[in-house]
C-alpha positions as CSV (number, residue, x, y, z in Angstrom):
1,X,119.2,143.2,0.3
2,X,121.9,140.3,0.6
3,X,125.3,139.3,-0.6
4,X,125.2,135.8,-1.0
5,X,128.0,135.3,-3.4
6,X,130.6,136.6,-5.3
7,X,130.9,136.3,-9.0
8,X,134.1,135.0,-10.9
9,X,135.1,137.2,-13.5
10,X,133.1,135.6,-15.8
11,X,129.8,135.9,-15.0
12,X,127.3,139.3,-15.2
13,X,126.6,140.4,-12.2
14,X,123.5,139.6,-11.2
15,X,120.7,140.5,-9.2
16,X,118.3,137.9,-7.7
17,X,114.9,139.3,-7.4
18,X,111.8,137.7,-5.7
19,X,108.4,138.8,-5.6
20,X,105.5,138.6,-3.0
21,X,102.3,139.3,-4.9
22,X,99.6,139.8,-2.7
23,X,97.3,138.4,-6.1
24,X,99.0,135.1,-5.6
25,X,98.5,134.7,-2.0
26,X,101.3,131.7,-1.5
27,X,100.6,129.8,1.8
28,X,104.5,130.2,2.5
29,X,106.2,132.9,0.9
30,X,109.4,132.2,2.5
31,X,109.3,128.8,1.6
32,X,108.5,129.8,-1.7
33,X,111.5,132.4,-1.7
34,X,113.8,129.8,-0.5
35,X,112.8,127.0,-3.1
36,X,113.4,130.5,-6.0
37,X,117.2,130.3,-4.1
38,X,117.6,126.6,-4.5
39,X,116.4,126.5,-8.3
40,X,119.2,129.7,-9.0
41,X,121.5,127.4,-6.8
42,X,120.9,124.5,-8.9
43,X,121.3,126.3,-12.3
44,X,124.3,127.4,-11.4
45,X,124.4,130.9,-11.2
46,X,126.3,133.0,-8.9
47,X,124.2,135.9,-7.3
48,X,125.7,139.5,-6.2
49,X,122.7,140.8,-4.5
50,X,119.2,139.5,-3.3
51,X,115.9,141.6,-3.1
52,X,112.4,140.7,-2.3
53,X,109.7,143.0,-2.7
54,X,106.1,143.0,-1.9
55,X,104.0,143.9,-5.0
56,X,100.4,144.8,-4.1
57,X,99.5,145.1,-7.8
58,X,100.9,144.3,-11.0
59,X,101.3,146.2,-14.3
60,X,100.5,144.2,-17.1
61,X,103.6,145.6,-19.6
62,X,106.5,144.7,-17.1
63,X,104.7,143.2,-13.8
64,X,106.3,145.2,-11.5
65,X,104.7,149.0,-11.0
66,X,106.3,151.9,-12.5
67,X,107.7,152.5,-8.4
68,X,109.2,149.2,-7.8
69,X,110.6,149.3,-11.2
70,X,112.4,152.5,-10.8
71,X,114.0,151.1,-7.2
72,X,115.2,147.8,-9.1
73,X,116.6,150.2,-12.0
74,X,118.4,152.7,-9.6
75,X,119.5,149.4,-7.6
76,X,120.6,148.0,-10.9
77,X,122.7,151.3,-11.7
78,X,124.1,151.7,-8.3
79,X,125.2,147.8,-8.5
80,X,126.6,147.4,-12.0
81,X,124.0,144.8,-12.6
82,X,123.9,142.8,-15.5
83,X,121.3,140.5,-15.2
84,X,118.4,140.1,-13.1
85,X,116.9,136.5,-12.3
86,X,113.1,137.2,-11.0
87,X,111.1,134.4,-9.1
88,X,108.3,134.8,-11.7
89,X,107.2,133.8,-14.9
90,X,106.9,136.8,-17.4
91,X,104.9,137.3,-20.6
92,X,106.8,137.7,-23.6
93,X,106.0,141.9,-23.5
94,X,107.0,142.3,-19.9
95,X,110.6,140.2,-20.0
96,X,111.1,142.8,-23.4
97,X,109.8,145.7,-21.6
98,X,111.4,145.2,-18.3
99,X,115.2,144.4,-19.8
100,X,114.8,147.2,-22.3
101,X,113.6,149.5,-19.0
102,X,116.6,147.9,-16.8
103,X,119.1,147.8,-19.8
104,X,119.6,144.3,-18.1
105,X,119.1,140.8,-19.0
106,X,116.2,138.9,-17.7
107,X,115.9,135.7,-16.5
108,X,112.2,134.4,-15.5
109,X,111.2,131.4,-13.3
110,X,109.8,129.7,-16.6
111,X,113.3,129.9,-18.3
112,X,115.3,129.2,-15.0
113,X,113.5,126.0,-14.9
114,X,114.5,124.9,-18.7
115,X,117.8,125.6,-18.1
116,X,118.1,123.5,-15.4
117,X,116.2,120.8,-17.0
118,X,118.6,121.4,-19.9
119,X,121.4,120.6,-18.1
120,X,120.1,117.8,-16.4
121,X,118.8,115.8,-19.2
122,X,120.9,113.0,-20.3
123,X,119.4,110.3,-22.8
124,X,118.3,111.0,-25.7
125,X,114.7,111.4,-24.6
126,X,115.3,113.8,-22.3
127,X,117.7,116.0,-24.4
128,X,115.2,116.1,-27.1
129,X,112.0,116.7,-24.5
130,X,113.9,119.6,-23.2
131,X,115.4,121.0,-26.3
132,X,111.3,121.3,-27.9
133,X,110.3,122.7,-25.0
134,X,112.9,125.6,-24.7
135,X,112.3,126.2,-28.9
136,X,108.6,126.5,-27.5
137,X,109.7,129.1,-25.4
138,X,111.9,130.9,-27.4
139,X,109.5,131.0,-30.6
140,X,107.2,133.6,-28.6
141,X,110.8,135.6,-27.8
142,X,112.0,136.0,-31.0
143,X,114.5,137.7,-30.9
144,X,117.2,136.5,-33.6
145,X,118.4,133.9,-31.9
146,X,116.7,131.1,-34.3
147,X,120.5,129.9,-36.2
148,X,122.0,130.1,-32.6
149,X,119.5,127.7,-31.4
150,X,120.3,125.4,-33.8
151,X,124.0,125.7,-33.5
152,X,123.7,124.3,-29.8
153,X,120.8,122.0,-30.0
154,X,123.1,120.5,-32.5
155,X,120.0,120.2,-35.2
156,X,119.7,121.8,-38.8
157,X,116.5,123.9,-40.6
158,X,116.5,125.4,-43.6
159,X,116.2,129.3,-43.8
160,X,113.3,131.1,-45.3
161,X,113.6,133.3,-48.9
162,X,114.7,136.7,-49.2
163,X,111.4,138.1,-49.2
164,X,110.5,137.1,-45.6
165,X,111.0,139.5,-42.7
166,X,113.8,138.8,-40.2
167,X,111.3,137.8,-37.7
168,X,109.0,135.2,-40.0
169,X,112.4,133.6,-40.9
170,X,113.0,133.5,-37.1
171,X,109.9,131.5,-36.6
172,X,109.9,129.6,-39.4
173,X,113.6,128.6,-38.6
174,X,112.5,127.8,-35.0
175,X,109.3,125.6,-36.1
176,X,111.3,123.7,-38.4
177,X,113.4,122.9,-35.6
178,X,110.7,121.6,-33.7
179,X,109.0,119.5,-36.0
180,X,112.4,118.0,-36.5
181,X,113.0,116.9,-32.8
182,X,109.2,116.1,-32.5
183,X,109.4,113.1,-35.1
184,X,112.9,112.5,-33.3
185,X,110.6,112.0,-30.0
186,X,108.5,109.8,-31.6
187,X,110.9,107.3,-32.7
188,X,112.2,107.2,-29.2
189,X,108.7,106.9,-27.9
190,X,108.3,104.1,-30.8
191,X,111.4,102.3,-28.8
192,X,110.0,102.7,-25.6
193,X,107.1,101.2,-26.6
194,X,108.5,98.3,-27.7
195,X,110.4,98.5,-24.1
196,X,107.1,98.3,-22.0
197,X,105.5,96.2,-23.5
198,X,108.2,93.6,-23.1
199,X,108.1,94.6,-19.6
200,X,104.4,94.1,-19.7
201,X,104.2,90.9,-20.7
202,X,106.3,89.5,-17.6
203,X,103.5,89.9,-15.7
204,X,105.1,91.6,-12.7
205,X,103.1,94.8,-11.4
206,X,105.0,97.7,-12.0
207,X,105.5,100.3,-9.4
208,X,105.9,104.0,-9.5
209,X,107.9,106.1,-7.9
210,X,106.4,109.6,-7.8
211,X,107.1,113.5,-5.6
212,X,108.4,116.4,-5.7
213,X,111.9,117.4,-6.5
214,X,114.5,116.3,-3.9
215,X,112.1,114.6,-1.6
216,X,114.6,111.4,-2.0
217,X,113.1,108.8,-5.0
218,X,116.0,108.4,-6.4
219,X,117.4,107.0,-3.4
220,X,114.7,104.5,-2.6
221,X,115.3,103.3,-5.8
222,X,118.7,102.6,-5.2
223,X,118.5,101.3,-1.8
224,X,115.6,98.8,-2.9
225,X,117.2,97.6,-6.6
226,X,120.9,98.0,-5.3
227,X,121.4,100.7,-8.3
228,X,123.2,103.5,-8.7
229,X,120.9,106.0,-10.1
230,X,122.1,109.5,-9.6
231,X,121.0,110.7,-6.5
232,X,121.7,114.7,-5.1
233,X,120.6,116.8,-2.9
234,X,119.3,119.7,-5.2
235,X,116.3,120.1,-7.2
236,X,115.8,117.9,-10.8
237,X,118.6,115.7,-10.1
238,X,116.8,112.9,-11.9
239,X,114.8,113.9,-14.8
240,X,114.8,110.4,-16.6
241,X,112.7,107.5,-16.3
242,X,114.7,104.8,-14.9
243,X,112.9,100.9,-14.2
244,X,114.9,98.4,-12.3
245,X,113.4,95.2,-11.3
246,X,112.5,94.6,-7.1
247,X,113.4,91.9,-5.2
248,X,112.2,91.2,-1.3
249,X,114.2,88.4,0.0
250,X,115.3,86.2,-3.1
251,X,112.0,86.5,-4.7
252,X,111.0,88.9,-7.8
253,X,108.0,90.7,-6.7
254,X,107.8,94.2,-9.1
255,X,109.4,96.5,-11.3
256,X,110.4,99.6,-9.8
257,X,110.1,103.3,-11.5
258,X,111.8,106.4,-11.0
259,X,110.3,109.7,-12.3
260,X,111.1,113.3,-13.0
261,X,110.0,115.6,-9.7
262,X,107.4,118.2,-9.3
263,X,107.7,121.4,-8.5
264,X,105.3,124.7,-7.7
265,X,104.5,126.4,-11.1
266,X,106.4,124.3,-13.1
267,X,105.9,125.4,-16.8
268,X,103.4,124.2,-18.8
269,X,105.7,123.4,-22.0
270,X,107.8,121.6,-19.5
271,X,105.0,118.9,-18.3
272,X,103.8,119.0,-21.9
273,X,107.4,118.1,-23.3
274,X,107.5,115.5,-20.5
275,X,104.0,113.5,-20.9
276,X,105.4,110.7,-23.0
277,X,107.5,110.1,-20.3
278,X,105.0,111.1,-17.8
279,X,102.5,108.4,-19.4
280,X,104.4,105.9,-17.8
281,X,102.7,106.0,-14.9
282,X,99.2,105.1,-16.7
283,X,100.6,102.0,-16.9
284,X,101.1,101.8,-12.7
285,X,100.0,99.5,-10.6
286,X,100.7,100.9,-7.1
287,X,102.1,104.8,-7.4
288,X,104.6,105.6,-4.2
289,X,104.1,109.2,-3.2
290,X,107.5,110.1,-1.9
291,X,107.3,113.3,0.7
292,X,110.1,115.2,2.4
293,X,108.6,115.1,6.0
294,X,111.7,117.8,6.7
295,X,110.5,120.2,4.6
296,X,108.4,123.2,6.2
297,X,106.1,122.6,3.1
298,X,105.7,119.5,2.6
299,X,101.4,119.1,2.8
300,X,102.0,122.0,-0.1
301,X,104.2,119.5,-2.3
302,X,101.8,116.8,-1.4
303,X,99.2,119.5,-3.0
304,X,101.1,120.3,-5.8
305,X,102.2,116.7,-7.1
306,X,97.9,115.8,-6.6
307,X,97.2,118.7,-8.8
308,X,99.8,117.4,-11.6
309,X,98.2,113.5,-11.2
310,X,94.9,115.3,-11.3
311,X,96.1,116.8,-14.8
312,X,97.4,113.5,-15.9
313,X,94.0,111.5,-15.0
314,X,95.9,109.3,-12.6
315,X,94.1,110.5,-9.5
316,X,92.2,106.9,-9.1
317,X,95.8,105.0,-8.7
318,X,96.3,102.9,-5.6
319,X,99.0,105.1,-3.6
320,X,101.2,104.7,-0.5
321,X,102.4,108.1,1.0
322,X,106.2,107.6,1.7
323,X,107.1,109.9,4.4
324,X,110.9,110.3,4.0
325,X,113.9,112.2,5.5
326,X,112.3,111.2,9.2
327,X,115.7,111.0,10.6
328,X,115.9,115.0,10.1
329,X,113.0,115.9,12.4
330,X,111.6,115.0,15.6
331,X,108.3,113.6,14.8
332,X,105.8,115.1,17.6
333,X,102.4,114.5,18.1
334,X,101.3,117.0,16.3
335,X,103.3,116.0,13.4
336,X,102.1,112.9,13.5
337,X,98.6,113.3,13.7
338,X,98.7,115.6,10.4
339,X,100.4,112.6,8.4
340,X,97.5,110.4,9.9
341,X,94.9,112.1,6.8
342,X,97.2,110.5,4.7
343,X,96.6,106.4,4.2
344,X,98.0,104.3,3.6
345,X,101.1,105.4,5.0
346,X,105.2,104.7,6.0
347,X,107.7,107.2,8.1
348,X,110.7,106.3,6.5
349,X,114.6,106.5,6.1
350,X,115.8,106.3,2.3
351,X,119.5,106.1,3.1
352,X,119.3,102.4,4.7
353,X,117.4,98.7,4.4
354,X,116.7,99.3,7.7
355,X,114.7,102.5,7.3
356,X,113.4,101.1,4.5
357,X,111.7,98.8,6.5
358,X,108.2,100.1,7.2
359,X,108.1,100.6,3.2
360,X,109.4,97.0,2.3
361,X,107.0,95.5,4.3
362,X,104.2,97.6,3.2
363,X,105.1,96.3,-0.1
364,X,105.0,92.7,0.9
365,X,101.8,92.8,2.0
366,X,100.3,94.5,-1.1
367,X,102.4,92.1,-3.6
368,X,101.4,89.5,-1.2
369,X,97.5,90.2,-1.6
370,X,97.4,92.1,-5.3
371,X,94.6,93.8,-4.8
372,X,94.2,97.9,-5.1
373,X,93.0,98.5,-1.8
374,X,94.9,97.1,1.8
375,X,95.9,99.0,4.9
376,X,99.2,100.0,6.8
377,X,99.9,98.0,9.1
């Protein structure tokens, strides 16, 4: 158990909860614990108290066993707790069962996640990405929240007749909402359409920016193009697709692409909502496989962003594995050698030109040549 913050007197008390399920067998389960931190950092939320608890089996009506649950309840009661933000993803049955047994609110890792992407969206695109996805969640939660929905996605349905239940006009409510914002999508997706293919047709290759969450694209991008993309240190700090043209010396060489991050488990809805905008890297010439070489994880992130392009068929793309954040770290031999596995290959610094370098010049030589295959040099 630890304090970590204190709440204002505005917030529930809450309880952050993470779980070690021998079933799941992470590689890292402090790393794993520590990214859970990070996400409830980034959403925002203040936490009273931390557990972690080992789970050797789960029950399949609230995940934890009847034991564990009893420990969090008495903790709860003993606490004042409020609400309870768990490192996993629930079922619909075992978020109802456990806040009924805990009399507390509960937060998942699947709703954690939308929030944050709710808050970080800013066009339209991702606003209305988000917004489906969260519906998509809620519709298997129903629990009469379908008009309140509404009120702050800033959309209208129409209600059902008197002779439905409370629930069917939940749902109905809820998909009405969703078919709404769909056909919203695909007039943006209409427009950015249009967009590429405009982009397309000016025959420069485009390049894709692509990692996990925080590993530094953003900045790249804006030390390359001279933007100002928005660039933080926390997780899903950039969620929309951003293209700036790229320029080594005077000359126009590519277009340049930013994309939303990776994470472990990200929800499904999530990377469903996202594909349309995921689908710009299809059109990739060269994909840039950013990596935080500081992280204690980072060959799992690597893992988990090739299991997303495996998902998204992109797999076969020429890549360069950008090893950032060098300046962090001492990079020893052993180090070193485990990045070798990974070609072709740049240790880099995103903050500066000059630790840009390795990566600029890469990028010479495979504008240079336009071909899909060439080695580091």
């Amino acid at each position: 158990m630890t304090r970590i913050a204190t709440n204002n007197l505005q917030e529930p008390k809450t309880l952050i909860l993470g779980l070690d399920i021998a079933t799941k067998k992470h590689e890292d389960i402090q790393s794993y614990f520590d990214e859970f931190l990070n996400l409830v950092k980034t959403h925002g939320s203040c936490a009273d108290h931390v557990l972690f608890l080992k789970l050797r089996t789960i029950d399949n009506a609230y995940l934890l066993t009847t034991g564990k649950l009893e420990d969090v309840k008495k903790f709860c009661q003993e606490h004042a707790i409020e609400r309870v933000i768990i490192s996993e993803s629930l079922s619909p049955q075992q978020e109802r069962n456990a806040s009924d047994y805990l009399e507390c609110t509960i937060i998942d890792r699947t709703r954690l996640i939308l929030e944050i992407f709710e808050k970080a969206a800013h066009s339209a695109e991702g606003k209305t990405q988000v917004a489906i996805a969260l519906l998509s969640h809620e519709k298997t939660r129903l629990a009469g929240k379908g008009v309140t929905l509404s009120q702050q996605l800033g959309v209208a349905g129409a209600r059902g007749g008197p002779g439905e239940t409370l629930k069917e006009r939940e749902r109905r409510h809820i998909e009405l909402l969703i078919n709404k914002l769909k056909s919203q999508l695909k007039k943006i997706e209409t427009t950015r359409q249009t967009q590429r293919k405009q982009r397309l047709s000016s025959s420069l290759p485009l390049i894709s920016l692509i990692g996990y969450t925080n590993s530094g694209k953003s900045t790249i991008l804006n030390t390359l193009t001279k933007s100002n993309v928005l660039a933080q240190d926390k997780l899903f700090a950039t969620l929309d697709t951003t293209t700036r043209e790229l320029f080594i010396g005077s000359e126009k060489v590519a277009l340049l692409s930013d994309t939303v991050g990776f994470i472990q488990e990200l929800p499904t809805r999530l990377i469903d909502a996202f594909k349309s905008t995921l689908a710009e890297l299809s059109y990739a010439s060269l994909l840039i496989h950013v990596v935080d070489i500081s992280s204690h994880s980072w060959q799992q992130h690597i893992r988990t962003v090739q299991e997303l392009l495996d998902d998204l068929s992109l797999t076969e793309k020429p890549i360069i594995y950008a090893f950032n954040k060098c300046d962090k770290i001492e990079l020893t031999p052993l180090i070193e050698k485990m990045i070798e596995r990974y070609q072709p290959h740049v240790v880099i610094d995103a903050r500066s030109k000059s630790g840009l370098q390795p990566l600029i010049d890469l990028l010479l030589q495979w504008t240079s040549s336009k071909k899909t295959e060439f080695t580091s040099t």
